[in-house]
C-alpha positions as CSV (number, residue, x, y, z in Angstrom):
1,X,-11.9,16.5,7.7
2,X,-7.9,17.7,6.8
3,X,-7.2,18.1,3.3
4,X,-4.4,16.4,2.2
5,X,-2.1,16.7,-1.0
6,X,-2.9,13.3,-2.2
7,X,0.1,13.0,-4.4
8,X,3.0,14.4,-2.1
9,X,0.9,13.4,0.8
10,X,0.0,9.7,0.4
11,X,1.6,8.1,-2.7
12,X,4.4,6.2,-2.9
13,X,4.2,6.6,0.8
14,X,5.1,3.4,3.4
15,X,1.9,1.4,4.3
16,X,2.5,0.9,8.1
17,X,-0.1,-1.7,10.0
18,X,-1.5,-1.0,13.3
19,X,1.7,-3.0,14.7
20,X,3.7,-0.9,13.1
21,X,4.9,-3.5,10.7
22,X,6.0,-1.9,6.9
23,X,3.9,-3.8,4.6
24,X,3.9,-2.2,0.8
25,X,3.8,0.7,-0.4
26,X,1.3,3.2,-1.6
27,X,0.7,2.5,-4.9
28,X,-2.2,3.7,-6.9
29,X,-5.6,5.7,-5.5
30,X,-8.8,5.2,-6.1
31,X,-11.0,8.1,-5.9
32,X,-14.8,9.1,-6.2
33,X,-14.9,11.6,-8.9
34,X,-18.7,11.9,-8.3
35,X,-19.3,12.7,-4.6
36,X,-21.5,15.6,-3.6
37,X,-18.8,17.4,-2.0
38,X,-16.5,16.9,-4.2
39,X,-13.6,14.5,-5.2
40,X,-12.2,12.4,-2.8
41,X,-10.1,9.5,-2.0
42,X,-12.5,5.9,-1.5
43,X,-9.5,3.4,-1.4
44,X,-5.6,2.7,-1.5
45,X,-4.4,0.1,-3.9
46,X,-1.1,-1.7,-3.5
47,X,0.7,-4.8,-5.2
48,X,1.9,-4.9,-8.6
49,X,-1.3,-4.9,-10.4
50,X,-2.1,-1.4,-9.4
51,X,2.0,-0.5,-11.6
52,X,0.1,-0.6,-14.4
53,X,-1.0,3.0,-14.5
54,X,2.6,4.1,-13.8
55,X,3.9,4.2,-17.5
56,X,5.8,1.5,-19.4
57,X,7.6,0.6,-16.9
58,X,5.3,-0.1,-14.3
59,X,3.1,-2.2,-16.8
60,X,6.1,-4.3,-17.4
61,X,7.1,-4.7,-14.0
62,X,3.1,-5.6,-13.6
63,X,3.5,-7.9,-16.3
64,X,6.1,-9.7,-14.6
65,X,4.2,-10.7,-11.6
66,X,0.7,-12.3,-10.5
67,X,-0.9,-9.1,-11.0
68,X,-2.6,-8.9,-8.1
69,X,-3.5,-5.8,-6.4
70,X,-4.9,-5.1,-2.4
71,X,-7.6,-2.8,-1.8
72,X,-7.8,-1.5,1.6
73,X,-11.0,0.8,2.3
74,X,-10.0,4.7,2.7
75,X,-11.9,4.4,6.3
76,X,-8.9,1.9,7.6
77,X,-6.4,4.4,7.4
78,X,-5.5,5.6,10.8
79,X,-3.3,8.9,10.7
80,X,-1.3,9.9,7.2
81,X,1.8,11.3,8.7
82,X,5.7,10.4,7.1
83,X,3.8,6.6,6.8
84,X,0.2,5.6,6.3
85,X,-1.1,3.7,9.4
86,X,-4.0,1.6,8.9
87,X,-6.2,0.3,11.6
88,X,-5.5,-4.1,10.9
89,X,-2.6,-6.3,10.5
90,X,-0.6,-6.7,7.2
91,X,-1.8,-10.3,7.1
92,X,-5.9,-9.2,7.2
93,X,-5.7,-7.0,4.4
94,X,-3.6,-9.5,2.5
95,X,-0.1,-7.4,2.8
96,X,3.3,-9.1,3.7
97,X,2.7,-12.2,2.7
98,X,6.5,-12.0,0.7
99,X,8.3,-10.7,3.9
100,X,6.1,-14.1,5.8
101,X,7.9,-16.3,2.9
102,X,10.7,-15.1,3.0
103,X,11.7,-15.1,6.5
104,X,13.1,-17.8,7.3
105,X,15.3,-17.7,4.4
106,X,16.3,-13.9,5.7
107,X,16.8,-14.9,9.3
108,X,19.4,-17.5,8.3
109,X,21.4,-14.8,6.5
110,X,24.1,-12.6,9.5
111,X,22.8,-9.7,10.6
112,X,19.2,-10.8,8.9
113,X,16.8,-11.6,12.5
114,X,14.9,-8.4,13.9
């Protein structure tokens, strides 16, 4: 397995799916503090519930919003290079779903259709 500095490495980092498709950010890490060889990483966690360890700030921004966070498993990520691929679509681990409601609003705009 490659070790990886988890906080340069991965957070804050772009959460590609396996399209390709930016959907979120990197926001908060779980880890396993308690595994036999040692600690490791068991999950990302992205959406504005998981701002809420990120200072004052990010708890206000949290408490802004739904508070709703996305857990994806750390055995759907793919390859952790400049992104973070992960292995499903946006819309299976629950990711996007602004970017989907917003599109047709975005597509009227010039310049706005991909």
């Amino acid at each position: 397995m490659t070790e990886i500095d988890i906080g340069l490495g991965v957070l804050d980092h772009q959460l590609l799916d396996c399209d390709g498709r930016r959907c979120g950010k990197v926001d908060d890490l779980e880890l396993d503090l308690e595994h036999a060889d040692g600690p490791g990483v068991t999950a990302i966690l992205a959406g504005p519930g998981a701002w809420r360890s990120r200072g004052r700030l990010g708890r206000l921004a949290a408490a802004k919003t739904d508070g709703s966070v996305v857990r994806i498993l750390w055995s759907e990520v793919v390859e952790v290079e400049a992104g973070v691929r992960l292995a499903r679509a946006a819309a299976e681990y629950g990711l996007a779903w602004v970017d989907d409601a917003l599109r047709s609003f975005v597509e009227r705009i010039p310049g706005g259709k991909l």
